[in-house]
KEKE-3310 file (N, C-alpha, C; in steps of 0.2 Angstrom, whole numbers, plus 5000, padded with zeros to 4 digits):
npx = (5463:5447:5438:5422:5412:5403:5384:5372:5359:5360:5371:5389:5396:5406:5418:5416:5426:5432:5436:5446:5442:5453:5462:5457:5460:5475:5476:5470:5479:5491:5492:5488:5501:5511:5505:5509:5522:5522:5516:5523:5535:5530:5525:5535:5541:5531:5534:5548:5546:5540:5549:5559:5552:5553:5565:5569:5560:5567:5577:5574:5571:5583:5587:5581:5585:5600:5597:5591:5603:5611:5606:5606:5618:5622:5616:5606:5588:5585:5576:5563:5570:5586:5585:5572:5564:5567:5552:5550:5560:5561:5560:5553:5553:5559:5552:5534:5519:5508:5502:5490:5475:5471:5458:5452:5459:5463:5475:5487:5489:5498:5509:5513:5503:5494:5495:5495:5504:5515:5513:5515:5513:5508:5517:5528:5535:5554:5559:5548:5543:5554:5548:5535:5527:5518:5510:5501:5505:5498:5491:5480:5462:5455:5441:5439:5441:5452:5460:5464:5468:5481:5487:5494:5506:5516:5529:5536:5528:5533:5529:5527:5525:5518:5516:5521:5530:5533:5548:5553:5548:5542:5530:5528:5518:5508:5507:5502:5492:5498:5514:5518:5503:5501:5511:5517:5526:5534:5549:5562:5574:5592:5589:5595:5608:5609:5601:5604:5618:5620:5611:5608:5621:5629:5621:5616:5607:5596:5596:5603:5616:5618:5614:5610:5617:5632:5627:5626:5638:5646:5637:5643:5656:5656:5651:5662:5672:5664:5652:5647:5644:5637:5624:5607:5593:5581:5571:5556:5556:5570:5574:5570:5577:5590:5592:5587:5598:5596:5590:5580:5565:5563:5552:5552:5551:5562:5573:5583:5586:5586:5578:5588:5595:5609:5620:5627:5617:5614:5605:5603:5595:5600:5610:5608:5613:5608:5612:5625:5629:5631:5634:5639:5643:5644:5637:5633:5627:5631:5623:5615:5606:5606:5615:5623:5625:5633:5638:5638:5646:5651:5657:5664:5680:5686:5679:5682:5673:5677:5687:5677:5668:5669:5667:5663:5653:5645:5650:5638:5624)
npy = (5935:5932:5923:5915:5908:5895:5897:5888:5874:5865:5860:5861:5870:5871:5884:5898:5907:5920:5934:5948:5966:5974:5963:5957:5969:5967:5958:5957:5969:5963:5955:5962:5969:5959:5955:5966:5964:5953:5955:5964:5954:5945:5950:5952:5942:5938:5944:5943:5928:5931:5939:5929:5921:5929:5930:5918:5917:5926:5918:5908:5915:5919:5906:5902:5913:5909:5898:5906:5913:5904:5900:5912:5916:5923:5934:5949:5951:5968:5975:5974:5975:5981:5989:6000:6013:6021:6021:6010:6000:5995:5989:5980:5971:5959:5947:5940:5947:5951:5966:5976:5987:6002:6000:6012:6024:6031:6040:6034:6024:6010:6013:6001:5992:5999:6004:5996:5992:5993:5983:5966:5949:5936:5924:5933:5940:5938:5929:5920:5910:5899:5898:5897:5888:5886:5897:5908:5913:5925:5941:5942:5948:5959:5954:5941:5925:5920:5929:5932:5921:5920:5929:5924:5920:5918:5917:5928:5937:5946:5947:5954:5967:5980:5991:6005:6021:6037:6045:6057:6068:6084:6077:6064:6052:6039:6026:6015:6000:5986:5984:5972:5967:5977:5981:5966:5962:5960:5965:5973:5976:5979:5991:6002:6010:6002:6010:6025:6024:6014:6017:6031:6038:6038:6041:6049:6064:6055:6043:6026:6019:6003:6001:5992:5981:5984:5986:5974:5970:5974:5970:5958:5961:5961:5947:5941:5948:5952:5942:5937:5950:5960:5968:5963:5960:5965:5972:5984:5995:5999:6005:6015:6022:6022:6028:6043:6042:6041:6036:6024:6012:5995:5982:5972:5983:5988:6000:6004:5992:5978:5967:5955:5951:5942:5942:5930:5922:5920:5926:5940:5947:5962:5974:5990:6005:6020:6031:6033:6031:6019:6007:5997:5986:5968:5972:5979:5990:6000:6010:6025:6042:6050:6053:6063:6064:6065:6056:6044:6028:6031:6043:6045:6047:6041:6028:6010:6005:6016:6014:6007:6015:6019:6007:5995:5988:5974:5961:5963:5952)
npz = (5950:5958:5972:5976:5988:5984:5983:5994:5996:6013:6009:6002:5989:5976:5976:5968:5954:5948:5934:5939:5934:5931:5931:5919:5910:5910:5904:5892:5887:5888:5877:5866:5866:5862:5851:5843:5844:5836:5823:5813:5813:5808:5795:5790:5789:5776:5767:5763:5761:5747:5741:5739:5730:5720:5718:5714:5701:5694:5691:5683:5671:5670:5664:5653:5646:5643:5635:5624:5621:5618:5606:5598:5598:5608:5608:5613:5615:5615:5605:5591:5582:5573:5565:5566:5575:5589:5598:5596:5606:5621:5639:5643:5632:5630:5637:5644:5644:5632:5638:5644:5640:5649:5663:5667:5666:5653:5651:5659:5648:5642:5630:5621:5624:5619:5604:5590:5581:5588:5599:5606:5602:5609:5611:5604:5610:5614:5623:5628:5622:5626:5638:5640:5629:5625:5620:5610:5592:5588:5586:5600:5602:5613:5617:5614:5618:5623:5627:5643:5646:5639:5646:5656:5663:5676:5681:5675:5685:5699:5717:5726:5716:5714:5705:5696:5699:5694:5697:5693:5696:5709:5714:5714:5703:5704:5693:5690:5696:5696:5689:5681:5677:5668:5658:5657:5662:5677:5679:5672:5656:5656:5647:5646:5643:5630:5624:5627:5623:5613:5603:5604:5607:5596:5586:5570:5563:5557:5557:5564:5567:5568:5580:5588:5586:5590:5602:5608:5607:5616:5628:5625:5630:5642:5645:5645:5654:5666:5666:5681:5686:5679:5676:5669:5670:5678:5696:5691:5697:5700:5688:5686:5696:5693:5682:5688:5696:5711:5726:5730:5734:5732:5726:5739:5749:5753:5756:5745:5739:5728:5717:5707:5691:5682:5669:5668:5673:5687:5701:5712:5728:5732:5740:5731:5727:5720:5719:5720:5709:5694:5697:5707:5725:5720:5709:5693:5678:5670:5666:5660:5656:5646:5629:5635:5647:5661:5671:5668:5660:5649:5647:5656:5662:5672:5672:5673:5659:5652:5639:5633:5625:5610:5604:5592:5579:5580:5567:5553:5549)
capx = (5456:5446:5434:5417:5410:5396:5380:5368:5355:5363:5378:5395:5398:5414:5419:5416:5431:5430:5443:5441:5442:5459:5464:5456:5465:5480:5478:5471:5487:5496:5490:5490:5510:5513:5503:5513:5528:5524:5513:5529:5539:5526:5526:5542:5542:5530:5538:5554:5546:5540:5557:5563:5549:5555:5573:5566:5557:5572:5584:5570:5572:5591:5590:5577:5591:5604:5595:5591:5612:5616:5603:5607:5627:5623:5611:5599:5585:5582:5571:5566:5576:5590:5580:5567:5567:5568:5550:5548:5565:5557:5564:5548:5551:5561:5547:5531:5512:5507:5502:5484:5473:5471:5452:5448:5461:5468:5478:5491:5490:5504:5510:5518:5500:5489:5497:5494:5510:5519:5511:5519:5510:5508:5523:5531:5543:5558:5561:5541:5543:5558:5547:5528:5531:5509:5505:5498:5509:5495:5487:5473:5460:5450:5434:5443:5439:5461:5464:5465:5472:5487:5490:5497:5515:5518:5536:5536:5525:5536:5523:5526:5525:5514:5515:5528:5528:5537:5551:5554:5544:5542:5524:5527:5512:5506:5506:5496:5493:5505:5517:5516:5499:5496:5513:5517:5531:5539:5556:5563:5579:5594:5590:5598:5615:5609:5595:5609:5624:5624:5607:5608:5625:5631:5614:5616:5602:5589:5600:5606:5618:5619:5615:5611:5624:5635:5626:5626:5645:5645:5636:5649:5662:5654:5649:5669:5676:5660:5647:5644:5643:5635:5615:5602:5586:5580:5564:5554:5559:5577:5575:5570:5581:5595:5589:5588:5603:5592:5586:5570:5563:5562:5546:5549:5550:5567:5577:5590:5588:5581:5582:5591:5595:5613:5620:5628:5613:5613:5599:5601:5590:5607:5608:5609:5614:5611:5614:5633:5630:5625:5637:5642:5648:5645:5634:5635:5622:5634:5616:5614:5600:5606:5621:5629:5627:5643:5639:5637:5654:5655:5658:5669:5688:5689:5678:5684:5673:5676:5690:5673:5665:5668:5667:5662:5647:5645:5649:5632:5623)
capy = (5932:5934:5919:5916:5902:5893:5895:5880:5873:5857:5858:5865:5870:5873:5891:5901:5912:5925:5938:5957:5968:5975:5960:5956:5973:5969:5952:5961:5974:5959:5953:5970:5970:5951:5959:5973:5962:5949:5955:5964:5949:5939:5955:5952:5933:5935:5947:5939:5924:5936:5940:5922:5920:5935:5929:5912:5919:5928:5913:5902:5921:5917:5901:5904:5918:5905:5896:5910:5914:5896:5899:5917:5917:5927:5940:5949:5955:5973:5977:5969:5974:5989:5995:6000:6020:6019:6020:5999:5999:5998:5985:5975:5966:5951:5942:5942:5945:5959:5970:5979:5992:6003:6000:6018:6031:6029:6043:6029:6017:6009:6014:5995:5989:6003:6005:5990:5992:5990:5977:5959:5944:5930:5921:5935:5941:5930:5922:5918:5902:5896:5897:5896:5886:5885:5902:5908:5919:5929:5946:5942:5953:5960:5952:5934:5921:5918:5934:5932:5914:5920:5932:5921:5921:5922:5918:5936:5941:5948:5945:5961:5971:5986:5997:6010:6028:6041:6049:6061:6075:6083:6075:6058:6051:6032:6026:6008:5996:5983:5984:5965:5966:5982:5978:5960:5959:5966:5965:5978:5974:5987:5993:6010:6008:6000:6016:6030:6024:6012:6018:6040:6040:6037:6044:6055:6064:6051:6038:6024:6015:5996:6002:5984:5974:5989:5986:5968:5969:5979:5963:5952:5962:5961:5942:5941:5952:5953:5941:5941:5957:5963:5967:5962:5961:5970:5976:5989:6002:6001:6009:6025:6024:6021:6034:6049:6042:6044:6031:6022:6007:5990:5980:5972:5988:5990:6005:6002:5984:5977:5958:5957:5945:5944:5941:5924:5918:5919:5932:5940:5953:5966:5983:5994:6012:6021:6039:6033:6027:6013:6001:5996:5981:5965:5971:5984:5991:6001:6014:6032:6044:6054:6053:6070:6060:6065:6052:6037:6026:6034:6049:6046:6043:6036:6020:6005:6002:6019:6011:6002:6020:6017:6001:5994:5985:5965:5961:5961:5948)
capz = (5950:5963:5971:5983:5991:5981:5988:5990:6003:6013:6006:6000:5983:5973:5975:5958:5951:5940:5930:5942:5927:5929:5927:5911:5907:5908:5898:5885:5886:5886:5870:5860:5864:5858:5844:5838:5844:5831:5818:5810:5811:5802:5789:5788:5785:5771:5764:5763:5756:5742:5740:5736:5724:5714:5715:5710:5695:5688:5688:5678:5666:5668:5661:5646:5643:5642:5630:5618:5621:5614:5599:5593:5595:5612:5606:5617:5613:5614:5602:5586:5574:5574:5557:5570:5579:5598:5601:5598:5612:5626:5642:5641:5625:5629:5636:5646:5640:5630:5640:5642:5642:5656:5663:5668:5664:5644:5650:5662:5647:5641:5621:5620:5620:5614:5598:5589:5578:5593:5602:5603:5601:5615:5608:5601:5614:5611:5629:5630:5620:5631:5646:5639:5622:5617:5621:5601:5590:5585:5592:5603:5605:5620:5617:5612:5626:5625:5631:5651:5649:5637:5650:5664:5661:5682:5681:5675:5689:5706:5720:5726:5711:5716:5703:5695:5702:5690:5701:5692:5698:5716:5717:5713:5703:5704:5686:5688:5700:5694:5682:5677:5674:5662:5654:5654:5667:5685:5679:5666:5655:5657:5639:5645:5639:5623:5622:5627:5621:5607:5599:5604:5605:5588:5582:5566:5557:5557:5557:5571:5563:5570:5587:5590:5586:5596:5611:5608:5607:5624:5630:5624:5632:5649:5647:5645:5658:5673:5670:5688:5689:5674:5676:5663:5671:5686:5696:5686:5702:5700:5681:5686:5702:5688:5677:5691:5701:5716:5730:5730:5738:5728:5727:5744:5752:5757:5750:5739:5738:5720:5714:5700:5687:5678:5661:5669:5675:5693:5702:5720:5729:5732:5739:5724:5732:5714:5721:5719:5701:5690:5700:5716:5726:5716:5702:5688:5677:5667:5666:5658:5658:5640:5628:5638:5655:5662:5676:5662:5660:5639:5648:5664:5661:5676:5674:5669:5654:5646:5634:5624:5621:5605:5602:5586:5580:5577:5560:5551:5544)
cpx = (5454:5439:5429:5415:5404:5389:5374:5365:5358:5368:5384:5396:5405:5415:5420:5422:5428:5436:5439:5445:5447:5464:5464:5461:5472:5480:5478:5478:5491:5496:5492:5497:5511:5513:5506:5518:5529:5523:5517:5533:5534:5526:5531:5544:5539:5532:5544:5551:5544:5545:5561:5560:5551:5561:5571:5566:5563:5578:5581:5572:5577:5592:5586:5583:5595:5604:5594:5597:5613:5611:5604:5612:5628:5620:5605:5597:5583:5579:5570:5567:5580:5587:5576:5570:5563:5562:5548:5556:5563:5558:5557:5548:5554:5557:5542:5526:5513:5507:5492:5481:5471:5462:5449:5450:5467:5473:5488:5491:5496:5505:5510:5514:5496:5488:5497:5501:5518:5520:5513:5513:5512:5514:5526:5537:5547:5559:5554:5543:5548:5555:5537:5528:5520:5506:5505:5504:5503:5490:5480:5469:5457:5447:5436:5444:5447:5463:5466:5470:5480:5493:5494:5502:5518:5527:5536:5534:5530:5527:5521:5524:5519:5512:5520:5526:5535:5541:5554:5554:5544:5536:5524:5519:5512:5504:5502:5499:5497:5508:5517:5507:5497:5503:5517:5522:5532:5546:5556:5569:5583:5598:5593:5603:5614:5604:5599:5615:5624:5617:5607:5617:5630:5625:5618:5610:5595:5590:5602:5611:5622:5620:5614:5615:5630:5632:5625:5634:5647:5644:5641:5654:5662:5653:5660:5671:5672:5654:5644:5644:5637:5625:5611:5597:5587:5573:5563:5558:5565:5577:5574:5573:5588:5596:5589:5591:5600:5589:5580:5569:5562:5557:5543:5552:5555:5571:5583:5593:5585:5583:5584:5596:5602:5614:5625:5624:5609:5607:5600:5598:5598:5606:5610:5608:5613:5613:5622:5634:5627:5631:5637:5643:5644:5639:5634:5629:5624:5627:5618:5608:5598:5614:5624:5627:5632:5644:5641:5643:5654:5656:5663:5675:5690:5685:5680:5681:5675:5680:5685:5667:5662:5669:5663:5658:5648:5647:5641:5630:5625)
cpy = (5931:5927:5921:5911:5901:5893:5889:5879:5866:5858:5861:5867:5871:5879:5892:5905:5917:5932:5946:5960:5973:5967:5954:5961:5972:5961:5954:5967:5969:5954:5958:5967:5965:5954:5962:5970:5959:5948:5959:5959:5945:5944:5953:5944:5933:5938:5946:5932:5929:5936:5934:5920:5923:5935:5922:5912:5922:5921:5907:5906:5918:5911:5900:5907:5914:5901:5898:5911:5908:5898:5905:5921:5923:5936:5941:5954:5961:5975:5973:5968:5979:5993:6001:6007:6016:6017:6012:5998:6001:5991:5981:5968:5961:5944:5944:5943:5951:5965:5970:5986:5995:6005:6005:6025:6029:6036:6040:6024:6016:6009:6007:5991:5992:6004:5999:5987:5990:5984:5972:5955:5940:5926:5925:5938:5935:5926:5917:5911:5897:5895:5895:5894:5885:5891:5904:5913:5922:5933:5944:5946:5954:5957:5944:5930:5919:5925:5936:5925:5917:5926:5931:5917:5921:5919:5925:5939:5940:5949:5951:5968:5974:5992:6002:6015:6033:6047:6056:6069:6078:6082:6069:6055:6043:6031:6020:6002:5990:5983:5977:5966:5972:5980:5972:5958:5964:5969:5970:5974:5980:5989:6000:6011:6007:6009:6023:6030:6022:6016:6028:6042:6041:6040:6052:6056:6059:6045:6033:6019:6009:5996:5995:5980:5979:5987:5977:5966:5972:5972:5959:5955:5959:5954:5938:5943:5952:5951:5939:5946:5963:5961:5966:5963:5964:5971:5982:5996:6004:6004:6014:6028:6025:6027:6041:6048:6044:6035:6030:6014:5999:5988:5978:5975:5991:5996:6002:5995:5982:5968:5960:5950:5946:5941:5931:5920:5918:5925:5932:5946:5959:5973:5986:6002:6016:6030:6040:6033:6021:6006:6001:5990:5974:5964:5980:5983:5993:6008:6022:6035:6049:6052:6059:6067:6060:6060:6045:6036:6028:6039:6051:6043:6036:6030:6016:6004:6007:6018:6009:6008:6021:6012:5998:5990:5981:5967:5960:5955:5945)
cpz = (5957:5963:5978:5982:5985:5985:5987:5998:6007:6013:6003:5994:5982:5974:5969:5960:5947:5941:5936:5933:5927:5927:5921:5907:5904:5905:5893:5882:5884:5880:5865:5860:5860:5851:5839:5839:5836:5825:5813:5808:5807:5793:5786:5784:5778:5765:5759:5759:5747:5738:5736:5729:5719:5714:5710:5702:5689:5686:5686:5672:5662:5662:5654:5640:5642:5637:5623:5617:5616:5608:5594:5594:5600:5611:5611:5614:5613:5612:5598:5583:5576:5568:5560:5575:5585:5601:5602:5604:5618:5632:5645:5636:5626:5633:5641:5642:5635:5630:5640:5643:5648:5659:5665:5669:5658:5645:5651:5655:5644:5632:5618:5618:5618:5606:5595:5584:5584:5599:5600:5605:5605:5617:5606:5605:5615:5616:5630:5628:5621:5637:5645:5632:5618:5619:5610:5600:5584:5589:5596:5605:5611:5620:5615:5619:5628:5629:5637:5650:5645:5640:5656:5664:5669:5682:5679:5680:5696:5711:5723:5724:5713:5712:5701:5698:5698:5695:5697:5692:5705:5718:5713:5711:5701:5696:5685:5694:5701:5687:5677:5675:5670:5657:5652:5657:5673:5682:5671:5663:5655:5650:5640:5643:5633:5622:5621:5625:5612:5602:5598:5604:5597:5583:5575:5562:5561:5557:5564:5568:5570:5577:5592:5591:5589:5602:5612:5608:5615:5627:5630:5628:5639:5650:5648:5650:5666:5672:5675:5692:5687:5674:5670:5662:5678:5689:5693:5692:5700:5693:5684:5693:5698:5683:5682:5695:5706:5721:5729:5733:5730:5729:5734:5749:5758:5753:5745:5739:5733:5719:5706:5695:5681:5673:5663:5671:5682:5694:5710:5721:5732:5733:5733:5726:5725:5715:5721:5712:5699:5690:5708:5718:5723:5710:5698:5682:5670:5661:5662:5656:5651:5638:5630:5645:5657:5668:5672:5662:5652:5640:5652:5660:5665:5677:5669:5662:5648:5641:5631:5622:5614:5601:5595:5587:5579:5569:5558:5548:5537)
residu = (UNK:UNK:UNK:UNK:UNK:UNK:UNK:UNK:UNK:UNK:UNK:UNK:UNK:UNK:UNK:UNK:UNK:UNK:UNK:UNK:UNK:UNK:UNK:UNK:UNK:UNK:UNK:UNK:UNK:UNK:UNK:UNK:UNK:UNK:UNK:UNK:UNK:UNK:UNK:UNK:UNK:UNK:UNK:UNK:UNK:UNK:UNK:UNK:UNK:UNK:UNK:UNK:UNK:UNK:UNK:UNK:UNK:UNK:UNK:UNK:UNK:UNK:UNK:UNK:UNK:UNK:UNK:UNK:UNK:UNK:UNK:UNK:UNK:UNK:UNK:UNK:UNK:UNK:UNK:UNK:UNK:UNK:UNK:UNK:UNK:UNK:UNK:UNK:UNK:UNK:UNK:UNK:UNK:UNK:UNK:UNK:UNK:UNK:UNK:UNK:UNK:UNK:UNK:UNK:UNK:UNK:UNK:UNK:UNK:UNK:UNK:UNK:UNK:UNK:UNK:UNK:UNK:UNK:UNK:UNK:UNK:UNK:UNK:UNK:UNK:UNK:UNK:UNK:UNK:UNK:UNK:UNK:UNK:UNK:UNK:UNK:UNK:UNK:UNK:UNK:UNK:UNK:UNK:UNK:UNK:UNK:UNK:UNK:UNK:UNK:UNK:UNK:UNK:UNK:UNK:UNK:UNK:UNK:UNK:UNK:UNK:UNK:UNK:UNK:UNK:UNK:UNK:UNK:UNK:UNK:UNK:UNK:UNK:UNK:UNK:UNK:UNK:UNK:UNK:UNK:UNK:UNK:UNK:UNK:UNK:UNK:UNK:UNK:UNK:UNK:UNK:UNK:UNK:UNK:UNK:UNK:UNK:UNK:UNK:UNK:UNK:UNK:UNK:UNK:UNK:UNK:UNK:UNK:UNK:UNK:UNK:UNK:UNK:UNK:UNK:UNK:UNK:UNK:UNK:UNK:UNK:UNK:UNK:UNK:UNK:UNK:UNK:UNK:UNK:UNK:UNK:UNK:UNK:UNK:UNK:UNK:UNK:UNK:UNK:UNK:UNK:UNK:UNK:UNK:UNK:UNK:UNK:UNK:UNK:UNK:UNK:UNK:UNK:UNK:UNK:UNK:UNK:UNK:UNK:UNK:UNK:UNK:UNK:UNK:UNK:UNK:UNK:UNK:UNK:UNK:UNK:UNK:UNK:UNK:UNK:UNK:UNK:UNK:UNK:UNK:UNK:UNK:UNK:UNK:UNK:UNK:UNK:UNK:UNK:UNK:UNK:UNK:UNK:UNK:UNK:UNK:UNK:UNK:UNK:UNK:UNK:UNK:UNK:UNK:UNK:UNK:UNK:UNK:UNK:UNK:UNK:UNK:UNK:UNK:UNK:UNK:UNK)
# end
């Protein structure tokens, strides 16, 4: 800072100051830094709180799910009914809104609420009336002044949720810009096991014989043997990181880290390596991508669960 006498008739003034203009420069410089110092770290804070919201969220799930366990003898719902061919099995359906249509490419929309046969109703996913008990139980349609309010489920919504992206090709294509808002949730359930195992693997003909209550006995084993280990819900990413045994980023934007919600209840955000498989250190997915999945534990000798390969189906009703 550089100063000069004040001038004045008479009399003495105060000396003025003033910034020379390198060294404005370098305050400015020293600001940018701070800048890029700390404006990551605050990324990083809100991030992270995001993160908690989205554990949050699954351990309000958890405890719905606990609820429906005590009223239907430990029955989750995968779909809804076993009468019913695959395409109503879809890891959407145990609670969350309906879904919608997609506002400017019906090529991105989602079957689950296009199709109106497959479409649930407000109330109609089974955990919704554990956690939103006066949403309607009758289809609402587009132009029905309920249909924005019977949408706002956000226990379902991850803050982060951005959208799926289909890895399975070598030019990854964005499928919609959040997954809770076109189909009704963040979180997926790991209907893969029940879809590859108890529903295609036993599959004859045209037939799926009680692939429900098979994959519902499967459930039971795991709430017996590892439910703190045994995954139930999850972020949307980790399904098709599961499915292509391949890495991928979770919502909040860290690789092979997902939140995840288990069959005991509990819910933590957890690296999930799945390039190793569809376990790893304290949680298990127990996942496959086809019934000839030689990765799949109905296939491996060497994992622990392959003794319930053949496991038998609940008694029926």
């Amino acid at each position: 800072m550089s100063c000069r006498p004040g001038i004045g008739r008479g009399s003495t003034r105060r000396a003025r100051c003033a910034f020379t203009l390198i060294e404005l420069l370098v305050v400015i410089a020293i600001v940018v830094l701070l800048m890029a110092v700390l404006l990551p770290a605050l990324g990083m804070a809100r991030e992270q709180a995001r993160q908690t919201k989205c554990v949050a969220n699954l351990k309000q799930i958890g405890l719905a799910l606990h609820e429906y366990f005590n009223e239907q003898a430990e029955w989750f719902p995968f779909a809804r009914s076993e009468a019913t061919a695959a395409p109503y099995m879809h890891g959407f359906y145990y609670g969350g809104h309906p879904g919608r249509p997609h506002p400017s490419n019906p090529r991105r929309e989602w079957w689950g609420y296009v199709f109106a046969q497959y479409r649930d109703t407000p109330a109609g996913r089974p955990l919704n009336p554990y956690l939103y008990p006066d949403l309607p139980d009758w289809d609402v349609p587009a132009d029905d002044a309920l249909f924005e309010s019977v949408r706002k489920v956000p226990v379902f919504q991850c803050p982060s949720d951005k959208g799926g992206v289909w890895t399975n090709a070598n030019t990854p294509e964005p499928w919609c810009d959040s997954v809770y808002y076109y189909c009704g949730t963040s979180y997926l359930t790991n209907y893969l096991f029940a879809r590859y195992w108890a529903w295609d693997f036993f599959k004859t003909s045209d037939n799926w014989p009680a692939w429900q209550r098979r994959a519902n006995a499967f459930l039971r084993v795991q709430l017996q043997r590892d439910a703190s280990r045994f995954v139930i819900l999850f972020e949307d990413p980790l399904g098709w990181a599961l499915w292509n045994y391949l890495p991928r980023r979770g919502w909040h934007n860290r690789w092979n880290r997902h939140s995840l919600l288990f069959v005991d209840g509990h819910a933590a955000n957890l690296v999930t390596d799945t390039s190793l498989g569809s376990s790893g250190l304290g949680w298990k997915a127990c996942s496959g991508n086809s019934k000839a999945d030689r990765r799949a534990w109905w296939n491996n000798p060497d994992d622990p669960d392959y003794r319930y390969r053949t496991l038998p189906p609940l008694p029926g009703p």
